[in-house]
C-alpha positions in Angstrom: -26.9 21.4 11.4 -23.2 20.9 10.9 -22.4 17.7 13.3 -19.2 18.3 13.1 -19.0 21.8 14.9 -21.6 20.7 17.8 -19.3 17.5 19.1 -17.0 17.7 21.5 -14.5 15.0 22.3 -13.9 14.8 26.1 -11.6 12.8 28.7 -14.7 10.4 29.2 -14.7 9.6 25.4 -11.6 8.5 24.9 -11.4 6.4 28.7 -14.5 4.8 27.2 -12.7 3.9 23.6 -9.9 2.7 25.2 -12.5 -0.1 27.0 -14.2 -0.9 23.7 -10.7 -1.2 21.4 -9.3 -3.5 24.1 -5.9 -5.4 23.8 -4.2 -3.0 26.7 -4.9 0.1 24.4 -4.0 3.3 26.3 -3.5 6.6 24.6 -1.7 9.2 26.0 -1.7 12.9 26.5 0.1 13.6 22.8 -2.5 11.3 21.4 -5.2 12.3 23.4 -4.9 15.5 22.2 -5.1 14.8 18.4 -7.9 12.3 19.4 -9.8 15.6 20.5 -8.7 17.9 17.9 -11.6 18.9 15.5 -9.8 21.4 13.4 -7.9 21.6 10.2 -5.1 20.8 11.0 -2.6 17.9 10.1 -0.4 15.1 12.0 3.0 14.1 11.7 3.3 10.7 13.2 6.6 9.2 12.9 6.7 5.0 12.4 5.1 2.6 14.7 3.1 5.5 16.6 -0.4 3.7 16.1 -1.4 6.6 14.2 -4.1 4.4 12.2 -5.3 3.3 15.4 -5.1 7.1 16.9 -7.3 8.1 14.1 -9.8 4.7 14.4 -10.4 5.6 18.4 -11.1 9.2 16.6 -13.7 7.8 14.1 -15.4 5.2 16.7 -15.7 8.4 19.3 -17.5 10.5 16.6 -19.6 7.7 15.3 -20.9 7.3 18.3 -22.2 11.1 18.6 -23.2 11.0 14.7 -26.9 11.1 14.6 -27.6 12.9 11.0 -28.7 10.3 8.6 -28.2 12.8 5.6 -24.3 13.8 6.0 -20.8 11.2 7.6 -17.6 11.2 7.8 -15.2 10.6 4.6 -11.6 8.7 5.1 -9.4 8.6 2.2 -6.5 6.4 2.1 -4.0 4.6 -0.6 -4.6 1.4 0.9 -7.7 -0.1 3.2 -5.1 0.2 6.5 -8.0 2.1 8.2 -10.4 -0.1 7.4 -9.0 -3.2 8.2 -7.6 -1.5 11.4 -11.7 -0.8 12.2 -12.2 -4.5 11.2 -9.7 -5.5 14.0 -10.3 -3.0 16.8 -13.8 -2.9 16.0 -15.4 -5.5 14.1 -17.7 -7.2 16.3 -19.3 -3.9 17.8 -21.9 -2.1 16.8 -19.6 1.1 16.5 -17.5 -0.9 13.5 -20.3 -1.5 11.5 -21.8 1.7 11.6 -18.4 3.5 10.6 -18.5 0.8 7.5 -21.9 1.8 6.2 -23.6 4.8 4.8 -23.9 7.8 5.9 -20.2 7.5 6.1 -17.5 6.9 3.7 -13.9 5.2 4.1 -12.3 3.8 1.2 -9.3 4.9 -1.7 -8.7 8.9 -2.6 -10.0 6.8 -6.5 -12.6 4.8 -5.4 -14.2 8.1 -3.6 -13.9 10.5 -6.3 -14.9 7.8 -9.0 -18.3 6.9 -6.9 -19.4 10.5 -5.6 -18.0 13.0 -8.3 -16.6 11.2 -11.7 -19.4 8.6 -12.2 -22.2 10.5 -11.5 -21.0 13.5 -13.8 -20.3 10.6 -16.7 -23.6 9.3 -16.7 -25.4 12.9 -16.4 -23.8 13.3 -19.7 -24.5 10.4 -21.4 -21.4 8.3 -21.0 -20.9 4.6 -21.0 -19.1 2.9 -18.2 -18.2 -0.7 -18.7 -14.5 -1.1 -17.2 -12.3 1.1 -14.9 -8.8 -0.7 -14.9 -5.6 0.7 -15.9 -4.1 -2.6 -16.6 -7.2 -4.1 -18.5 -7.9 -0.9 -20.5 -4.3 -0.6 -22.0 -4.1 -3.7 -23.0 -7.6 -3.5 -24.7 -6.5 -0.3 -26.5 -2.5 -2.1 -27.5 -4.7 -4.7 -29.2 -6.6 -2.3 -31.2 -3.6 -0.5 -32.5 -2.9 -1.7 -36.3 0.2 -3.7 -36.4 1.9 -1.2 -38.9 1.6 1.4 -36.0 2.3 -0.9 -33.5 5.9 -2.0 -35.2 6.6 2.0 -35.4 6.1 2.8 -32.1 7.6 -0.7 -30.2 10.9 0.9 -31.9 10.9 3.9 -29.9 9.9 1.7 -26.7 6.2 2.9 -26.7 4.2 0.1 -25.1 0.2 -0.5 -24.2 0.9 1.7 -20.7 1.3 4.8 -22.8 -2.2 4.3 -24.5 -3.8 6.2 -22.1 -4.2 9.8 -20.9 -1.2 10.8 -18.1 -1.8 14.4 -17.0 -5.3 15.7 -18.3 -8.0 13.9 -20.9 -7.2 14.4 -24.5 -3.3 15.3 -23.7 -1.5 12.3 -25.0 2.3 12.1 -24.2 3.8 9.6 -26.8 7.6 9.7 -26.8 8.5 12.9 -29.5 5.3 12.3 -31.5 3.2 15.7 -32.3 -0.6 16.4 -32.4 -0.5 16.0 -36.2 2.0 12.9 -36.6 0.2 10.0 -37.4 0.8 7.3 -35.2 -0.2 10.1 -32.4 -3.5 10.5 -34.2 -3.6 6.7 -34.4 -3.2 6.1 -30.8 -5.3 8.8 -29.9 -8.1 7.9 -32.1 -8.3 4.2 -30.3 -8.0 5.7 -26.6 -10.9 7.8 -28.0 -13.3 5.3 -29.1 -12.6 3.3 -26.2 -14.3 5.7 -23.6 -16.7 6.4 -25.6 -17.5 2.1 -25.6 -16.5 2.7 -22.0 -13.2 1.6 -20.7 -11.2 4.1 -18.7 -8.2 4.2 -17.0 -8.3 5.3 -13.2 -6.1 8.2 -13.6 -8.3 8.9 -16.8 -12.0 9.0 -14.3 -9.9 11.3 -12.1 -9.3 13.8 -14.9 -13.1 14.0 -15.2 -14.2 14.1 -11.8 -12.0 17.4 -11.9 -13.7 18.5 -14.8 -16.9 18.0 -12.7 -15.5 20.1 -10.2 -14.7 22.7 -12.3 -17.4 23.1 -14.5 -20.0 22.7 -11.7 -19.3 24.2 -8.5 -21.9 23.1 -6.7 -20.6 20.1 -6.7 -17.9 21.1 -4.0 -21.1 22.9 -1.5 -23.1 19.3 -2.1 -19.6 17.0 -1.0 -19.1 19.6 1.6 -22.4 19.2 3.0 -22.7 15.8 3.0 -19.1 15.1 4.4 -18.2 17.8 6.6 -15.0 16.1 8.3 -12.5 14.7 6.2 -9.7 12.8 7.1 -6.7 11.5 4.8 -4.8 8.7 6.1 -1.2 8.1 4.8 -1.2 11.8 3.5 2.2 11.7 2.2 1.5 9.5 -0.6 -1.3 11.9 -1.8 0.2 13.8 -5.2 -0.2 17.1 -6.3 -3.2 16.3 -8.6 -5.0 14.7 -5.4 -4.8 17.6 -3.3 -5.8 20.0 -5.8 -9.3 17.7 -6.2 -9.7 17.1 -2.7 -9.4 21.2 -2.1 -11.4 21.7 -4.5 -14.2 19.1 -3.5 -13.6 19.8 0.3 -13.7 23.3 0.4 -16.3 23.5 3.0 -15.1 20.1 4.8 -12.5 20.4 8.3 -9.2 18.5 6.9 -7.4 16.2 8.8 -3.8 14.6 7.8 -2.7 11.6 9.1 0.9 10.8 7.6 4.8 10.9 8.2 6.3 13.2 5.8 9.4 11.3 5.8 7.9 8.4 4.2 6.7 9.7 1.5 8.3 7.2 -1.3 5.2 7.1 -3.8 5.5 10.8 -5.3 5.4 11.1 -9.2 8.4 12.0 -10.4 10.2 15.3 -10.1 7.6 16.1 -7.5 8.0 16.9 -3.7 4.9 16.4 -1.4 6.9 18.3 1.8 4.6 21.5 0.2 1.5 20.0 0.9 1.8 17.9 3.8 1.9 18.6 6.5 0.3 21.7 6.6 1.8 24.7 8.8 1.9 23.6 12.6 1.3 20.2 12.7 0.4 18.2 15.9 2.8 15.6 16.5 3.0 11.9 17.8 6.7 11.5 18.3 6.9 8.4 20.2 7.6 5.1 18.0 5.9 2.2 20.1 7.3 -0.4 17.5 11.6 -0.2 18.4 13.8 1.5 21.2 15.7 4.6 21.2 18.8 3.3 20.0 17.0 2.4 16.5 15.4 6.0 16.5 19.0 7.4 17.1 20.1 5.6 14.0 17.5 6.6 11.7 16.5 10.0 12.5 19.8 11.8 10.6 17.9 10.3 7.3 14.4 11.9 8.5 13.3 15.0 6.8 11.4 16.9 9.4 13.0 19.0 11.8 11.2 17.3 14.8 12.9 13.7 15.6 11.3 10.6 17.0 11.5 8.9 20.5 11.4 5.2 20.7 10.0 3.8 23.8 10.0 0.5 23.4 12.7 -1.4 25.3 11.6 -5.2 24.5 14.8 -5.4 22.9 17.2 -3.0 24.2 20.4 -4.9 24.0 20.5 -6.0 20.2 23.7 -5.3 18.4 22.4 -3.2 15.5 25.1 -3.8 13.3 27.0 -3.0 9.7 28.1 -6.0 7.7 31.3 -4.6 5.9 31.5 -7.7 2.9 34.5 -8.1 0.6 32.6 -7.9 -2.8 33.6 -11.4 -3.3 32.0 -12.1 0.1 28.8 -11.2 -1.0 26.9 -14.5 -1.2 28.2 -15.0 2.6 26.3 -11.4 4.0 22.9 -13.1 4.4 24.6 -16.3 6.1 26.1 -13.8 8.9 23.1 -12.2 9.2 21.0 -15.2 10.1 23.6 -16.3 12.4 23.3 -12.7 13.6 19.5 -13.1 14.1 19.9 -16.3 16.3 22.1 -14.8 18.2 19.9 -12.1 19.3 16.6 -13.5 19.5 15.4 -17.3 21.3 13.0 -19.6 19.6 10.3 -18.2 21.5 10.4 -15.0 20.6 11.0 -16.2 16.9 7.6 -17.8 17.1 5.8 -15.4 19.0 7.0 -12.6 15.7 6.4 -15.0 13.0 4.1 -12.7 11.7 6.5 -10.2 11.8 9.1 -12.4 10.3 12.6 -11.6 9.4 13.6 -9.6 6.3 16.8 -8.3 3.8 15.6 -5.5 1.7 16.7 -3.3 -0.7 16.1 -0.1 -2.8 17.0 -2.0 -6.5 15.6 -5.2 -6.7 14.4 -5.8 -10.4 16.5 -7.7 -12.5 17.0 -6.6 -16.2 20.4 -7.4 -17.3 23.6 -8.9 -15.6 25.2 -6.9 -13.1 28.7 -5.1 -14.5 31.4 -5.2 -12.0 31.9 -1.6 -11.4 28.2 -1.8 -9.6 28.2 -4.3 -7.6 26.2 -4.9 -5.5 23.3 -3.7 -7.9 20.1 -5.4 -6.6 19.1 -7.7 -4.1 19.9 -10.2 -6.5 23.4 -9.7 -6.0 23.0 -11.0 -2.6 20.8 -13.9 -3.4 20.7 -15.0 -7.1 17.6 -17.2 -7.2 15.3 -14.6 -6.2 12.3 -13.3 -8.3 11.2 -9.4 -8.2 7.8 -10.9 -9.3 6.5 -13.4 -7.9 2.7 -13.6 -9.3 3.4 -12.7 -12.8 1.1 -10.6 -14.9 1.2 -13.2 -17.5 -0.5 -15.9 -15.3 -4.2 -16.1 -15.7 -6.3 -18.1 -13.5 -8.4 -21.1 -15.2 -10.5 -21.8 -12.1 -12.1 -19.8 -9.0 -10.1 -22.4 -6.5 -6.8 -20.5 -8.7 -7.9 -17.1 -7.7 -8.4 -18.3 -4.1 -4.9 -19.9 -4.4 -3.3 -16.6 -5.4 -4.7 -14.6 -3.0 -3.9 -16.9 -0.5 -0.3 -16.5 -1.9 -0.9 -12.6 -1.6 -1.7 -12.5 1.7 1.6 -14.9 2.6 3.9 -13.1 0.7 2.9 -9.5 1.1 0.0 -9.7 4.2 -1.7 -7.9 2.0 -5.6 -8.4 3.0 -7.2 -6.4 0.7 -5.5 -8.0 -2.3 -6.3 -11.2 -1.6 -10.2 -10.4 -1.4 -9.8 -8.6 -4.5 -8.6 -11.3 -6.1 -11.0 -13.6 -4.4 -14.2 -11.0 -6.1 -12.2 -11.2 -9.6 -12.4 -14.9 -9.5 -16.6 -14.7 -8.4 -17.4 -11.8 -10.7 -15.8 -13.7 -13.6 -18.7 -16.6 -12.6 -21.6 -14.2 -12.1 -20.8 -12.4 -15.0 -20.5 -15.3 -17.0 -23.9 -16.8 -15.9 -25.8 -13.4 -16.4 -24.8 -12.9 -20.1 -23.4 -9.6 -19.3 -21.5 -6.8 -17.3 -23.3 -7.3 -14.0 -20.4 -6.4 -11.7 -18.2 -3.6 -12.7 -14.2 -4.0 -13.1 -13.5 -1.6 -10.4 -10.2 -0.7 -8.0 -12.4 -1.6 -5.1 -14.5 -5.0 -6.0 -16.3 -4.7 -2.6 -17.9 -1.7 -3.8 -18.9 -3.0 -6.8 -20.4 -6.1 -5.6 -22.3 -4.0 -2.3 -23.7 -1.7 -5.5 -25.7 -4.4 -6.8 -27.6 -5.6 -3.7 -31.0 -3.8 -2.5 -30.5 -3.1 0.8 -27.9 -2.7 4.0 -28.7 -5.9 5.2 -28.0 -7.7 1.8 -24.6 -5.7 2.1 -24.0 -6.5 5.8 -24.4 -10.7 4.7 -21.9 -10.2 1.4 -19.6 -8.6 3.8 -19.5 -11.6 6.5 -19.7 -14.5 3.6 -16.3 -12.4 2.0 -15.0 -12.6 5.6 -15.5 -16.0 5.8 -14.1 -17.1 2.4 -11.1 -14.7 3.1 -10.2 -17.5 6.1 -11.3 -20.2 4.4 -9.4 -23.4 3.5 -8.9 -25.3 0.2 -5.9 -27.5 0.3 -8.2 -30.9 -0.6 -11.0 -31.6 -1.9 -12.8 -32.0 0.5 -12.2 -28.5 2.1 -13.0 -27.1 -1.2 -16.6 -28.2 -1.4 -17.0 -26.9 2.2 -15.7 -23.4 0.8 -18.2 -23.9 -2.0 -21.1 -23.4 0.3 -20.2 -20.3 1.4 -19.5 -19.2 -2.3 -23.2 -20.6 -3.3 -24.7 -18.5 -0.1 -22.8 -15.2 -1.7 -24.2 -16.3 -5.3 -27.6 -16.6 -4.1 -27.5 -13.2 -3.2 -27.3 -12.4 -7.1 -29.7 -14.9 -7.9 -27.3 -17.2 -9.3 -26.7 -21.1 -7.7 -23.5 -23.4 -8.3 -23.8 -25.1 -10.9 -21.7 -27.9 -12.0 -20.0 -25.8 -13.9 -16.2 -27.0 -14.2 -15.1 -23.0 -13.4 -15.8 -24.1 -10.0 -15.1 -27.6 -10.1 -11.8 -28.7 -7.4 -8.8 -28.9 -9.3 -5.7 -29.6 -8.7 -2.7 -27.2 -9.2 -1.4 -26.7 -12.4 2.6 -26.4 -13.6 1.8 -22.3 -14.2 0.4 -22.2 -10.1 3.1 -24.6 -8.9 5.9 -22.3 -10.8 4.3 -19.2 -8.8 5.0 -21.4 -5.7 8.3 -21.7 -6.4 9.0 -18.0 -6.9 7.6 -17.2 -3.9 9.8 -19.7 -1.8 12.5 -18.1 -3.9 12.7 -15.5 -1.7 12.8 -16.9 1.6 15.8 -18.6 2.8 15.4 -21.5 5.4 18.9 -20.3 7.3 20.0 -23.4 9.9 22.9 -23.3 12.5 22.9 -26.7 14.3 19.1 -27.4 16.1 18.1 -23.9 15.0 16.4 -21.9 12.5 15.0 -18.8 11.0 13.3 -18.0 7.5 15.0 -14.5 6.0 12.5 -12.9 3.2 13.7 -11.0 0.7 12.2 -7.9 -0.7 12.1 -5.0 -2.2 11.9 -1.6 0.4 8.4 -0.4 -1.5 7.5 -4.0 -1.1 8.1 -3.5 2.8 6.3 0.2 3.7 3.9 0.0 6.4 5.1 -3.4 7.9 7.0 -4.0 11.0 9.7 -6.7 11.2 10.8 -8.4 14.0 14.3 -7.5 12.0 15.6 -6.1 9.4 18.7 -6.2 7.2 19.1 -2.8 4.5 21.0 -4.0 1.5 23.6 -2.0 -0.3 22.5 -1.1 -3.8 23.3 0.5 -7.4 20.9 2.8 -8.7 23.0 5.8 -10.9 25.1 5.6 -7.7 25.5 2.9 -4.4 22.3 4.2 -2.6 23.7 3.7 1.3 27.4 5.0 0.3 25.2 8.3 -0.9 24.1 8.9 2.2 26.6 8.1 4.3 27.4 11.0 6.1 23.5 11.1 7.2 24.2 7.1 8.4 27.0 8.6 10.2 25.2 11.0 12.1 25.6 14.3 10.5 21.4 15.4 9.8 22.3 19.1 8.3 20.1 19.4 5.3 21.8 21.8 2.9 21.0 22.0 -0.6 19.4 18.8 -0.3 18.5 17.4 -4.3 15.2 15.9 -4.7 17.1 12.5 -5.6 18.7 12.6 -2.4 15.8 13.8 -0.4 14.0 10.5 -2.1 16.8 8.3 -1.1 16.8 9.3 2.4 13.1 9.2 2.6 13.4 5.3 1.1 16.4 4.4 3.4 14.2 5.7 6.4 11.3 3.8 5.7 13.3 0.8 5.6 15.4 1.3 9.1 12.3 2.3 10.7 10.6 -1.4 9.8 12.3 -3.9 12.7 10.9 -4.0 16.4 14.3 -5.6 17.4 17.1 -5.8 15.2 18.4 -3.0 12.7 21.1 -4.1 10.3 23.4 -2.4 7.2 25.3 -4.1 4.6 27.8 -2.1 2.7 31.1 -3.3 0.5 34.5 -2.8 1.7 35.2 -1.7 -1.0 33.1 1.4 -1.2 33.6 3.0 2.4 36.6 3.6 4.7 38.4 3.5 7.7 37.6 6.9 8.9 33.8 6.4 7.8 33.7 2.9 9.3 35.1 4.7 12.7 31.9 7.3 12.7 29.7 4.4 12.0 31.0 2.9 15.3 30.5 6.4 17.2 27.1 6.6 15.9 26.4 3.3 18.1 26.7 0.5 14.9 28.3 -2.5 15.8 30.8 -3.5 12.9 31.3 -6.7 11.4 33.3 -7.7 9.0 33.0 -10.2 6.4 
């Protein structure tokens, strides 16, 4: 039987989910109703309307009624928001930890269709699969390439991220080079040999699992059958190649969407995602419980949709959301008014209590690669703040010792509060050790580490302990010695699992941090400033606006840019209030959607900085009817 045509969500269900999630949850009649909705059908949720947690209370409700052992629930994502969000709201019930085991399924749009589709059809065939890892298996294929070739094509700025297959298997795209030119053949040949020994890129296992698709169609009745409700979470950062698999693996499946089409900042390029999602008639979740009105009002001329968003929180109703108009020779003085800016609105108290939120200047450009020309300033955040580092973990840096991998993700999860990361790295550091001891491959190099560890354990319960002993090294501490060795036994009781003890092995050994970890260190603080006025403080981060998407700030500063034009002076007329949307260019539609996302991050405080320079009197005037407060610099 299909479970997901016999349930029905009621009143009762979601009064009762409310109870379990706790921390004053209440959903309302807009979310109640998308809470109940079993069709296909997509929701447009626009910033801060707890749409992850909308669709957990959905997922808790419907585990709870799930009683086939043979078919679940599948939740694809970019990112593991929804799972940590059921970690959170859910972690020590019994509900959470049956929505994070089999029968069901929530994980990454690649980690789904590499474990249920692509894999499975690899090894059916005879395959060999030793590393997925885009990074990893470039590289591997660069160092192959004969340094006759490899002098050829660094002249025409072909590097190891073109040695792999972009759009389809066997279609390489190397700059003007032809099927029969021999550096193409070259290259090809190597990416070739590679996957037969193995290594794939994860674009590259995509492009099979839709082979698998195609060539076998039952494939898509099996997948159907065994995950008859689907939902998507983010949905606006799926691409066109995504949804094309997932229709054609889902074909059976009810769809759900979860997204906010105006945030949509991760397309591929020269490709719109407005086609795809949402789908006609969306439901809608229109109230923003992250800011107030005011900050809606200001940000909804750059949305896309037609519908606009309410906010309806009031916390902090009387900020002065404001426009810093700098001299361009007043540029190093914009993030000094801001701070004072920020003290001015907020009290200590409410500093601390949104720590985690923390204070941020962000802009569109933020990657350094040659001195700014005076005609474009200012092009990058950089402009604003010269000692600050677009990268602050550098590709280059490779760890020595598992107490560095804890030490970077540690750094991850400061600098980005990015969870998952720091786990991975965490994994990396763990799988290098098993590895190591076994003589082999054990663990796979996979996008989701978790997965590839769980795979090698015998049973749930195995899982269920490697789950709480990553939990616990993901909170651990290792600042001395001492502290280390403590984290140690928790790393030996994860070992174990894999038959494998500490050993006094100097790759686990405490050590203290190297010049390479301490220069990381000082990257990272390179982007905070410590601003002070008198007894008072606040730390400003800087970052990039990708770097910022999903977050909420307790404010926010949007930086003036140069990227083929001044991003903010572009879309002026939108800042000003004017949301008509007539022959609307994919590059502007992508520089609204990026400018959104970023005034749609602070609770409390929105801010602009523009030059003097590049806007005038009569604009400046609109920008005060909009409702900005204007100060000059």
């Amino acid at each position: 039987m299909n479970m997901s045509k016999s349930i029905i969500i009621s009143e009762e269900d979601i009064d009762w989910v409310e109870k379990l999630m706790g921390q004053d949850i209440v959903f309302d009649s807009e979310r109640r109703n998308i809470i109940k909705n079993l069709e296909s059908r997509d929701i447009q949720a626009f910033p801060g309307s707890g749409k992850t947690t909308v669709l957990v209370a959905k997922l808790a409700i419907l585990a709870s009624k799930w009683d086939s052992s043979s078919s679940g629930i599948c939740v694809l994502s970019h990112t593991n928001v929804a799972r940590e969000e059921i970690e959170k709201r859910l972690g020590n019930t019994s509900i959470g930890a049956k929505l994070l085991r089999y029968p069901h399924f929530i994980g990454t749009v690649h980690s789904f269709f590499t474990t249920y589709v692509a894999l499975p059809w690899l090894k059916s065939n005879g395959k060999t699969i030793e590393i997925i890892d885009t990074e990893f298996t470039t590289i591997y294929r660069w160092n192959k390439i004969y340094s006759y070739y490899k002098d050829i094509l660094e002249k025409k700025h072909i590097t190891a991220a073109d040695c792999c297959y972009k759009k389809a298997n066997g279609v390489l795209e190397l700059s003007n080079y032809k099927p029969d030119h021999k550096p193409y053949k070259h290259v090809k040949d190597i990416i070739d040999s590679s996957q037969r020994n193995g290594y794939f890129t994860f674009n590259e296992i995509l492009f099979f699992a839709k082979e698998a698709l195609e060539d076998v169609s039952e494939i898509s009745q099996i997948v159907s059958q065994r995950f008859p409700l689907l939902f998507i979470d983010e949905a606006q950062d799926t691409n066109d190649f995504q949804f094309d698999l997932i229709g054609k693996c889902f074909i059976n499946s009810v769809q759900q969407g979860f997204g906010d089409e105006n945030q949509a900042i991760y397309n591929y390029s020269g490709e719109s995602n407005s086609a795809r999602f949402p789908r006609v008639s969306p439901l809608v979740i229109q109230q923003s419980k992250r800011f107030s009105n005011r900050i809606a009002h200001l940000a909804n001329p750059l949305a896309i949709t037609k519908s606009k968003m309410l906010g309806v929180n009031n916390e902090f109703n009387n900020s002065k959301h404001s426009v810093f108009i700098f001299h361009e020779n007043k540029i190093a003085d914009v993030l000094n008014e801001y701070g004072k800016l920020i003290l001015e609105t907020f009290s200590d108290e409410q500093l601390e209590r949104y720590q985690h939120d923390g204070c941020y200047a962000v802009g569109l450009i933020h990657n350094k690669k040659a001195e700014t020309e005076d005609k474009h300033i200012p092009k990058g955040v950089y402009d604003y703040w010269p000692a600050y580092q677009s990268k602050t973990i550098d590709k280059g840096y490779a760890p020595k010792y598992l107490i560095d991998y804890f030490r970077i993700g540690h750094e991850e999860l400061n600098s980005n509060k990015d969870t998952f990361k720091q786990i991975d790295l965490i994994l990396t550091g763990i799988r290098e050790f098993i590895n190591d001891k076994k003589g082999k491959t054990f663990i796979r190099k996979r996008e989701n580490l978790m997965t590839s560890f769980s795979e090698c354990l015998e049973n749930l319960e195995d899982v269920r302990k490697f789950r709480e002993y990553v939990c616990v090294l993901q909170i651990s501490e290792f600042n001395t010695e001492r502290h280390w060795n403590h984290t140690l036994k928790y790393v030996n009781l994860l070992l174990i699992q894999f038959d494998i003890n500490i050993s006094d092995s100097d790759f686990v050994k405490w050590k203290e941090p190297e010049n390479s970890f301490n220069k990381i260190m000082n990257k990272q603080l390179s982007n905070t400033i410590n601003f002070k006025e008198k007894d008072r403080n606040v730390l400003i981060n800087l970052n990039s606006i990708h770097g910022v998407k999903g977050k909420t700030h307790l404010s926010t500063l949007v930086l003036e840019t140069f990227k083929r034009s001044h991003r903010l002076k572009d879309i002026l007329t939108y800042l000003q209030g004017d949301d008509s949307r007539k022959r609307l260019t994919l590059t502007k539609e992508d520089n609204l959607k990026c400018h959104y996302v970023a005034m749609t991050r602070p609770r409390g405080l929105l801010c602009l900085a523009i030059p003097y320079e590049k806007i005038s009197a009569a604009e400046i005037k609109k920008l005060e009817v909009m409702g900005w407060n204007i100060i000059f610099i």
